[in-house]
N, C-alpha and C positions, 0 to 999 in steps of 0.2 A: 365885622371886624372881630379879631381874636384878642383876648386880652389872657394870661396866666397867673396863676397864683401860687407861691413855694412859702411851704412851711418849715424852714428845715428840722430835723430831728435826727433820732440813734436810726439802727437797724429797723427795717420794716415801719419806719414812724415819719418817714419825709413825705407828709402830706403834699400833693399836686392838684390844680385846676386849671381847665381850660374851659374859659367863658367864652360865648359867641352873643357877640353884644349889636342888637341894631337898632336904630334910630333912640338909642341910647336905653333901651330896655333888653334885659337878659334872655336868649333865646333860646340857648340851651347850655348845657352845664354838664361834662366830664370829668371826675374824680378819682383819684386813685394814692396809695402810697407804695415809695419806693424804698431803700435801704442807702442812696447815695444821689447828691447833687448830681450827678450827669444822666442816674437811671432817670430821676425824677422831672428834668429837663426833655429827658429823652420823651418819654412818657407823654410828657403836656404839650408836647411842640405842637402842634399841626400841621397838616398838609404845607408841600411850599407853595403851592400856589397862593394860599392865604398864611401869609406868616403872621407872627402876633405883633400886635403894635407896642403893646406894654408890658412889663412882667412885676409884678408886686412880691416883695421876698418877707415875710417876716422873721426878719433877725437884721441884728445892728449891720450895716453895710459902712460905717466911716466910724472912726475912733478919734479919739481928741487925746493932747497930752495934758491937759486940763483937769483934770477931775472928773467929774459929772459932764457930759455931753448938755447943753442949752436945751436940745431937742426934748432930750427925755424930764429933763425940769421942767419945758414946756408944760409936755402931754402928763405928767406925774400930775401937775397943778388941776390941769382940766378934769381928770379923771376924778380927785378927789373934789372937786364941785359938785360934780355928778353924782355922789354920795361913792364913790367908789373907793378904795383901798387904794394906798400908793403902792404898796407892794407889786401890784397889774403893771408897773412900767419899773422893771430892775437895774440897776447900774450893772453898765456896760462888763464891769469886774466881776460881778455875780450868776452871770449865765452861762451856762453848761456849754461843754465843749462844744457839742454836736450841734448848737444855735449856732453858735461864732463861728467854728471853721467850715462848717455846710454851705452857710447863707453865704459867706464870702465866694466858695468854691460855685455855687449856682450862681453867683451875679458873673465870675468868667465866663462858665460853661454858656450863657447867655449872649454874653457878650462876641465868644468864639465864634457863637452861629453866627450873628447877626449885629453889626456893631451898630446899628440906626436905631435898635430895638430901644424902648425908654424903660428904665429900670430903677423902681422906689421901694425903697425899704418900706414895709407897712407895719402895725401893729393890729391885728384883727382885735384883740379884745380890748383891746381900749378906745378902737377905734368904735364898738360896740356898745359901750360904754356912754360916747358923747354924741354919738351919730346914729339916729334910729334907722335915717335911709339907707345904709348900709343891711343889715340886714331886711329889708322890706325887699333889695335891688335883690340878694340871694335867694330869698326866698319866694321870688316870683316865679320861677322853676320849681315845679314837687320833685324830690329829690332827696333820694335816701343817702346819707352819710355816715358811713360804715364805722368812720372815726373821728375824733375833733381837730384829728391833724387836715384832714378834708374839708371840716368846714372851715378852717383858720388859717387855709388855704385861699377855698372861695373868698372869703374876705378880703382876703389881700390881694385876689385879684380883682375885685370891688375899687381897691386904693389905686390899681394900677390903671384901670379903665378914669377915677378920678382925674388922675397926674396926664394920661392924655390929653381927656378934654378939657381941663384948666380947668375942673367943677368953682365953681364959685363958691367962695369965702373959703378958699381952702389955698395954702401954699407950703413950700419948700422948705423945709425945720432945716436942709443941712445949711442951707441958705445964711442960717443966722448963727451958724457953729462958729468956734474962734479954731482959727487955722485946723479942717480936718482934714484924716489923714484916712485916704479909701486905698485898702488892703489889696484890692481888686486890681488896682491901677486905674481907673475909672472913675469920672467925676457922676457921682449917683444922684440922685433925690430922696427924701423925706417928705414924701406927700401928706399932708393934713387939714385935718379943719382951722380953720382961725379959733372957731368957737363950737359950742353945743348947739345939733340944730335938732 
């Protein structure tokens, strides 16, 4: 099975990955960046014979009219257990353009190909942060990473192969949002851990 991973960014900084995932270990691993949500989609797709089952975006995919998204108070709490900075998880008002309108624009261009495809917002470094097997699952592959927009990529599609299999102790942050509102038109996910494993 193929799982994808979108980092979005500016010019030449939209990190992509396509994982080829079996009996739930990584088996190989394609990288690359693009300049644009559809190059970067374009890029990671694979074969149609084998489409992807999941695709993990890192950047906010739903907005609240709330203040602070639940999600990100969540994961801000966890992280800072973890002896991490709350800074690693920023309000939604705070992130550059190129996060916000990318990620939205790659969960369409996703969604255009293939509407069954399951599509979870991720956070690579935070998710890095509370979850060692995340990176243990990337780096089962040697594999050179040209840029961090690549590995924070793979990550995310680490979260997206997660929100397939229903990994245990791990669920749905948009789940617990108060009334959110996906830009996309699409009702997404926020795949995570419950806790530190």
């Amino acid at each position: 099975m193929h799982v994808i991973g979108l980092d979005p960014g500016g010019f030449q900084s939209f990190g992509w990955a396509l994982l080829k995932v079996e009996s739930s270990k990584l088996v190989s691993l394609k990288t690359g960046t693009a300049s644009t949500a559809r190059d970067a989609v374009t890029d990671a797709w694979p074969p149609p014979e084998t489409p992807p089952c999941a695709v993990g975006i890192d950047a906010p995919l739903f907005w609240t009219q709330y203040g602070d998204r639940l999600a990100d108070l969540t994961v801000r709490r966890m992280v800072k257990q973890a002896g991490g900075h709350s800074a690693t998880v920023g309000h939604v008002n705070s992130l550059r353009g190129a996060c916000l309108v990318q990620g939205v624009l790659a969960a369409v261009e996703v969604q255009k190909r293939d509407a069954s495809v399951l599509v979870t917002e991720a956070h690579p470094k935070a998710l890095l942060r509370v979850h060692t097997a995340a990176k243990s699952f990337v780096e089962a592959i040697p594999h050179t990473f040209r840029t961090d927009h690549e590995y924070d990529a793979a990550i995310a599609g680490f979260t997206a192969w997660s929100a397939f299999t229903k990994a245990e102790d791990w669920h749905d942050l948009a789940a617990i949002e108060r009334n959110p509102y996906f830009p996309s038109g699409a009702n997404l996910l926020y795949w995570f851990p419950r806790g530190r494993a």
